[in-house]
C-alpha positions as CSV (number, residue, x, y, z in Angstrom):
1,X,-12.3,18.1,-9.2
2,X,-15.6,19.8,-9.3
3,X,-16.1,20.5,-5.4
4,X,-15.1,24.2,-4.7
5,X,-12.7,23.3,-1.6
6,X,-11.3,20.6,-3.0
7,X,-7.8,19.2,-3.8
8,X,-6.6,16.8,-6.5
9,X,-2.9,14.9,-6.5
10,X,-1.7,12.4,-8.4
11,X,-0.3,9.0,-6.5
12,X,2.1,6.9,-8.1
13,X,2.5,3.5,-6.1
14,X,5.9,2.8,-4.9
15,X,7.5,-0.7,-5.1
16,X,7.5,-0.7,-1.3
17,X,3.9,-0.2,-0.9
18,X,3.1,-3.1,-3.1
19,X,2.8,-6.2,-1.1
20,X,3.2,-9.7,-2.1
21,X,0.0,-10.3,-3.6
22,X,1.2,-7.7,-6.4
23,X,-1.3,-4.7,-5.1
24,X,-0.8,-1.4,-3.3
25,X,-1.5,-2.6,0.3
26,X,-4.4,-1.1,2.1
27,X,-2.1,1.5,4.6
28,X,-0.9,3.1,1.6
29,X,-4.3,4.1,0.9
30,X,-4.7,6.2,3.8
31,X,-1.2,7.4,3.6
32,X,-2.5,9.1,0.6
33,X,-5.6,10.3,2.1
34,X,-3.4,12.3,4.6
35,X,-1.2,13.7,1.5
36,X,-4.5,14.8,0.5
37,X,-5.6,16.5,4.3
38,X,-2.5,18.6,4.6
39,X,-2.3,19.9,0.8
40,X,-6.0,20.9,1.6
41,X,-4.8,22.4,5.1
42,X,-1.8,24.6,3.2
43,X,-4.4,25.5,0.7
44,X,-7.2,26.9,2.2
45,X,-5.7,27.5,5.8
46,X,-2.5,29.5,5.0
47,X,-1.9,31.5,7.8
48,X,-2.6,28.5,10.8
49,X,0.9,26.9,11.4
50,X,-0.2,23.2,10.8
51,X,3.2,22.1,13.2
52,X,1.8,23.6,16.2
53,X,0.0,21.1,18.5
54,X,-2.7,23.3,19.1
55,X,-3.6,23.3,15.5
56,X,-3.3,19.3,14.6
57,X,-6.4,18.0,13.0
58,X,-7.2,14.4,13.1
59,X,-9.3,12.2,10.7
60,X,-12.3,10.6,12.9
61,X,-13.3,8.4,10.4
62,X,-11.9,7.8,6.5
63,X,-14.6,5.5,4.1
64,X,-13.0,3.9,1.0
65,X,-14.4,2.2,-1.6
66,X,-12.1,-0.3,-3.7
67,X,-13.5,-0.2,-7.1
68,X,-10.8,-2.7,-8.0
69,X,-7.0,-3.7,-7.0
70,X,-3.7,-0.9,-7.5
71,X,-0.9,-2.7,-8.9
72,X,2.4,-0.7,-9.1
73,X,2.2,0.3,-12.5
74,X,-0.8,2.2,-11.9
75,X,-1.1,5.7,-12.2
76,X,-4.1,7.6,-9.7
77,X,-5.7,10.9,-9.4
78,X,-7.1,11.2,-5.6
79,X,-9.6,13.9,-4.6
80,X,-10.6,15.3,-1.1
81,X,-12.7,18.3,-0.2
82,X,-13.7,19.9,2.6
């Protein structure tokens, strides 16, 4: 990741989030984006509780961009940054 506030994780696709087609279905995807929000949150925001319902944050909006199908055997680095 080259972004200063950034976070990187590695996403393995699970049989159950392949669907019958053979690819990672398209809820997965921001499944993993979330992952991604709340490893970001511990990181950078330590000290705010993240369970308290005053301090929830919410994705607004989330852009994807398939570059090509995820099959289960695949093995994927996501990225977010602040």
């Amino acid at each position: 990741m080259k972004h200063p506030f950034g976070a990187s994780q590695q996403f393995t696709p699970l049989p159950y989030e392949v669907d019958f087609t053979g690819f990672v279905s398209n809820t997965v995807v921001l499944h993993w984006m979330e992952r991604l929000r709340v490893q970001l949150m511990a990181h950078y925001f330590p000290e705010v509780d993240l369970t308290a319902p005053n301090n929830f944050s919410v994705i607004r909006r989330a852009e994807v961009d398939y570059l090509r199908p995820i099959r289960f055997t695949d093995r994927l680095i996501g990225d977010a940054f602040i």
